[in-house]
MARDO-369933 format. One record per residue: x, y, z of N, C-alpha, C, CB in turn; residue in one letter. Coordinates in Angstrom, 2 decimals. Glycine has a CB too. Example, Ala and Ser with C-alpha at 12.3 -4.5 7.8 and 13.67 -1.06 7.14 Angstrom:
BEGIN
R|13.19|-5.69|7.80|12.30|-4.50|7.80|13.20|-3.30|7.80|11.31|-4.47|9.05|A
R|12.85|-2.25|7.08|13.67|-1.06|7.14|12.90|0.03|7.87|14.08|-0.60|5.72|S
***
This chain:
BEGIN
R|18.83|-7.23|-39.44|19.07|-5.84|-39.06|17.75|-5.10|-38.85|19.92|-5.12|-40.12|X
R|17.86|-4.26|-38.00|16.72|-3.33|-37.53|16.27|-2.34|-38.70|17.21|-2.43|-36.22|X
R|14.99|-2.15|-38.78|14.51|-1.26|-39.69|15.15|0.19|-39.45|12.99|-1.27|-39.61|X
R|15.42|0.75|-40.46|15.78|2.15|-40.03|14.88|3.00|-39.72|16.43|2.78|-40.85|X
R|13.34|2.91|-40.09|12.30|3.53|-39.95|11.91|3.40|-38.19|11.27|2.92|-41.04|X
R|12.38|1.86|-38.09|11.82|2.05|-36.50|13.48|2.45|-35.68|10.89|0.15|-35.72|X
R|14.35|2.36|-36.10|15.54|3.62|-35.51|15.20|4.85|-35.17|16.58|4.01|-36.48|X
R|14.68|5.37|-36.62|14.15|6.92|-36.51|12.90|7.07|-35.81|13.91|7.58|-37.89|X
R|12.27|6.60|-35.65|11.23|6.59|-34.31|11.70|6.91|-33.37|10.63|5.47|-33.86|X
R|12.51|5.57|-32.65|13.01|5.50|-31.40|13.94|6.50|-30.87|13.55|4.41|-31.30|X
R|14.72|7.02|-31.83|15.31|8.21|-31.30|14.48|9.60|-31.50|16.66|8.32|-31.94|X
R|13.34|9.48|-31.99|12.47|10.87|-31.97|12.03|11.07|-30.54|11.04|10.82|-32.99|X
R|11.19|9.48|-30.37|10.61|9.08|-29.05|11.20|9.25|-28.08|10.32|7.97|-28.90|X
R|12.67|9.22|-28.43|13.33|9.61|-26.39|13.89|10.69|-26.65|14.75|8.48|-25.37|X
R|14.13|11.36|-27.84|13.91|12.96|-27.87|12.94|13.88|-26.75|13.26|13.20|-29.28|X
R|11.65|13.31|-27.35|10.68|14.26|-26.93|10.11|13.63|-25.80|9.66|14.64|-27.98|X
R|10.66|12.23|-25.02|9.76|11.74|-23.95|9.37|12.87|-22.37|10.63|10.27|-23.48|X
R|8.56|12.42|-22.39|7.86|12.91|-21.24|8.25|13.17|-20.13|7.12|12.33|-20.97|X
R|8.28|13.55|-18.84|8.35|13.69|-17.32|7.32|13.82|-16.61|9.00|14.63|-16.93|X
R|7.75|12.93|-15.66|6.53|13.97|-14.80|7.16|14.75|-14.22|5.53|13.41|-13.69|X
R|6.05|16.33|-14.30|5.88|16.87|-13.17|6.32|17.34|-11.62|5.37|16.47|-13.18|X
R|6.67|18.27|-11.17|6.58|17.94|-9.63|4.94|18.14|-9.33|7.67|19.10|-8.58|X
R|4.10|18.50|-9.63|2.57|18.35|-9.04|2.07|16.49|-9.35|1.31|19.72|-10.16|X
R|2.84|16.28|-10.72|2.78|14.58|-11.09|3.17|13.69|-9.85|3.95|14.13|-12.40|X
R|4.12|14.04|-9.64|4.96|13.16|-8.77|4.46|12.90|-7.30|6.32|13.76|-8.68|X
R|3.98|14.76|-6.50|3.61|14.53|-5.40|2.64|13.93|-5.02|3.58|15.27|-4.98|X
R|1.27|13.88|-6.29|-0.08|13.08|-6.46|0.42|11.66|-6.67|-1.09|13.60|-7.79|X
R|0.91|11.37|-7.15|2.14|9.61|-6.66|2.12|9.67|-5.49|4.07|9.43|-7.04|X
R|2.84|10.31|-4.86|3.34|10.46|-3.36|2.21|9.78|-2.61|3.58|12.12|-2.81|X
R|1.42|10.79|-2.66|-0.15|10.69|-1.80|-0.50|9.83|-1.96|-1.30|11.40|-2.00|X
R|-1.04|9.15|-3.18|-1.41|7.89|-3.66|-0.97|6.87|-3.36|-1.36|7.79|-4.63|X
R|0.48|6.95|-3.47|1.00|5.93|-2.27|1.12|5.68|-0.39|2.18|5.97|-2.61|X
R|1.34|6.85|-0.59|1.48|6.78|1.48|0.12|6.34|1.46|1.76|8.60|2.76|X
R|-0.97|7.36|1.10|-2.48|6.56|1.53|-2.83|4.31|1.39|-3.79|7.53|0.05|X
R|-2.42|4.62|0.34|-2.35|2.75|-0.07|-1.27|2.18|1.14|-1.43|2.29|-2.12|X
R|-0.48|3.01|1.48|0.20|2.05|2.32|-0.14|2.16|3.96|1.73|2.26|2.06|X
R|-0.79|3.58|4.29|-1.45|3.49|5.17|-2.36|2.54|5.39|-1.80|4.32|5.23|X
R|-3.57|2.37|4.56|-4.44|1.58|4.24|-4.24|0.16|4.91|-4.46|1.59|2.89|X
R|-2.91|0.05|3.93|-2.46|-1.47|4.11|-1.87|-2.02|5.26|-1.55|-1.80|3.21|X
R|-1.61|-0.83|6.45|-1.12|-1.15|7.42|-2.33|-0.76|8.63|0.26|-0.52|7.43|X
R|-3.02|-0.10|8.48|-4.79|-0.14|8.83|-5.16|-1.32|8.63|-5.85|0.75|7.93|X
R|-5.00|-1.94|7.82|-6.19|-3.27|7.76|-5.86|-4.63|8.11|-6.72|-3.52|6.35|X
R|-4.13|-4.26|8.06|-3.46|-5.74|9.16|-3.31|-5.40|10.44|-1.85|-6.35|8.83|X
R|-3.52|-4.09|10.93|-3.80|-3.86|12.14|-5.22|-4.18|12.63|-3.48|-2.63|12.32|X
R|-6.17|-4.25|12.23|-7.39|-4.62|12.11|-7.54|-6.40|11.96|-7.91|-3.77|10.88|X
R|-6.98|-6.77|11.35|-6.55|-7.90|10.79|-6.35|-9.03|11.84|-5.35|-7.61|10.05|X
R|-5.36|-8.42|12.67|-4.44|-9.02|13.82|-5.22|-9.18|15.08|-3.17|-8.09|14.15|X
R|-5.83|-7.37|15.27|-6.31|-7.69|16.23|-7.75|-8.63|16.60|-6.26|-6.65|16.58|X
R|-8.55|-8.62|15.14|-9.94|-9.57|15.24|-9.25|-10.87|15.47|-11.06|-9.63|13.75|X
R|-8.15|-11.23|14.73|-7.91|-12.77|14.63|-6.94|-13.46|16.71|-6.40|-12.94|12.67|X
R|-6.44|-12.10|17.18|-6.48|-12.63|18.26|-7.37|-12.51|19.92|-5.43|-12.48|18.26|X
R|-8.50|-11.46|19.04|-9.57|-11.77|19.63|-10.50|-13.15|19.56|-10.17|-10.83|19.31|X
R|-10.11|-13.49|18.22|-10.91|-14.89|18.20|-10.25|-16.12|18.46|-11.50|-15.13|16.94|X
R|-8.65|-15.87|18.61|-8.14|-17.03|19.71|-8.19|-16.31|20.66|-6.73|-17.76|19.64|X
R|-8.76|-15.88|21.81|-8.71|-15.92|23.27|-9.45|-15.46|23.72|-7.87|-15.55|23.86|X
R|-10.76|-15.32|22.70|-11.96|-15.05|23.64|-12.40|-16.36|24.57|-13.27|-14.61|22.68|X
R|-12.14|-17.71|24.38|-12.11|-18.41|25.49|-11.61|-17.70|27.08|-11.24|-19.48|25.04|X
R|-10.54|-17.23|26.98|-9.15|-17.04|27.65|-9.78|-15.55|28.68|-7.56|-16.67|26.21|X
R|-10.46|-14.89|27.81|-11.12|-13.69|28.73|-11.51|-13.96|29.47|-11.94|-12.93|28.47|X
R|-11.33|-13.47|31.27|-12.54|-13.43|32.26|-12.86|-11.87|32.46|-12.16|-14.20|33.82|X
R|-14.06|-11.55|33.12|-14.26|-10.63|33.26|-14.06|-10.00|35.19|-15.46|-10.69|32.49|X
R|-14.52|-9.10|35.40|-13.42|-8.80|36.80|-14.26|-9.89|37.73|-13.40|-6.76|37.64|X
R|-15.64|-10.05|37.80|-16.33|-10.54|38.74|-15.59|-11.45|39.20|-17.50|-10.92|38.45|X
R|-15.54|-12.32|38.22|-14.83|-14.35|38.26|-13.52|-13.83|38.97|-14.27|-15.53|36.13|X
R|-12.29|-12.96|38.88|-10.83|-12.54|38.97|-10.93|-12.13|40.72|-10.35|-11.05|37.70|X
R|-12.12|-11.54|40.94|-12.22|-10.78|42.46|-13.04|-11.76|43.51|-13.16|-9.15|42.33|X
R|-13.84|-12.10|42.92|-14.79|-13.22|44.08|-13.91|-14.38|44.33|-16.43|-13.97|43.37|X
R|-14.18|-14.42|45.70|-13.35|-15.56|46.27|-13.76|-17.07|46.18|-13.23|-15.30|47.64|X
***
């Protein structure tokens, strides 16, 4: 059986537990959209170096495309 001492804790503890905030929450907010911006910045970045480096073979430039 459970201590009664740590009973009476546990119901003090979610007595008096905490919240956040709405100023808590919206600094979450931010904190996240930015991280997920981020994260979609840098596979955009990501993508485009890696299929620059398959097809820079594949590039011509106009000269080669127009001369006969």
């Amino acid at each position: 059986m459970p201590n009664r001492a740590v009973l009476k804790a546990s119901l003090l503890l979610s007595k008096w537990s905490m919240h956040a905030t709405f100023m808590q929450k919206l600094i979450i907010c931010i904190v996240a959209a930015f991280l997920t911006a981020s994260i979609i910045q840098w596979a955009v970045v990501f993508i485009e170096g890696a299929d620059d480096a398959l097809n820079a073979g594949y590039k011509k430039d106009e000269k080669t495309l127009l001369s006969p």
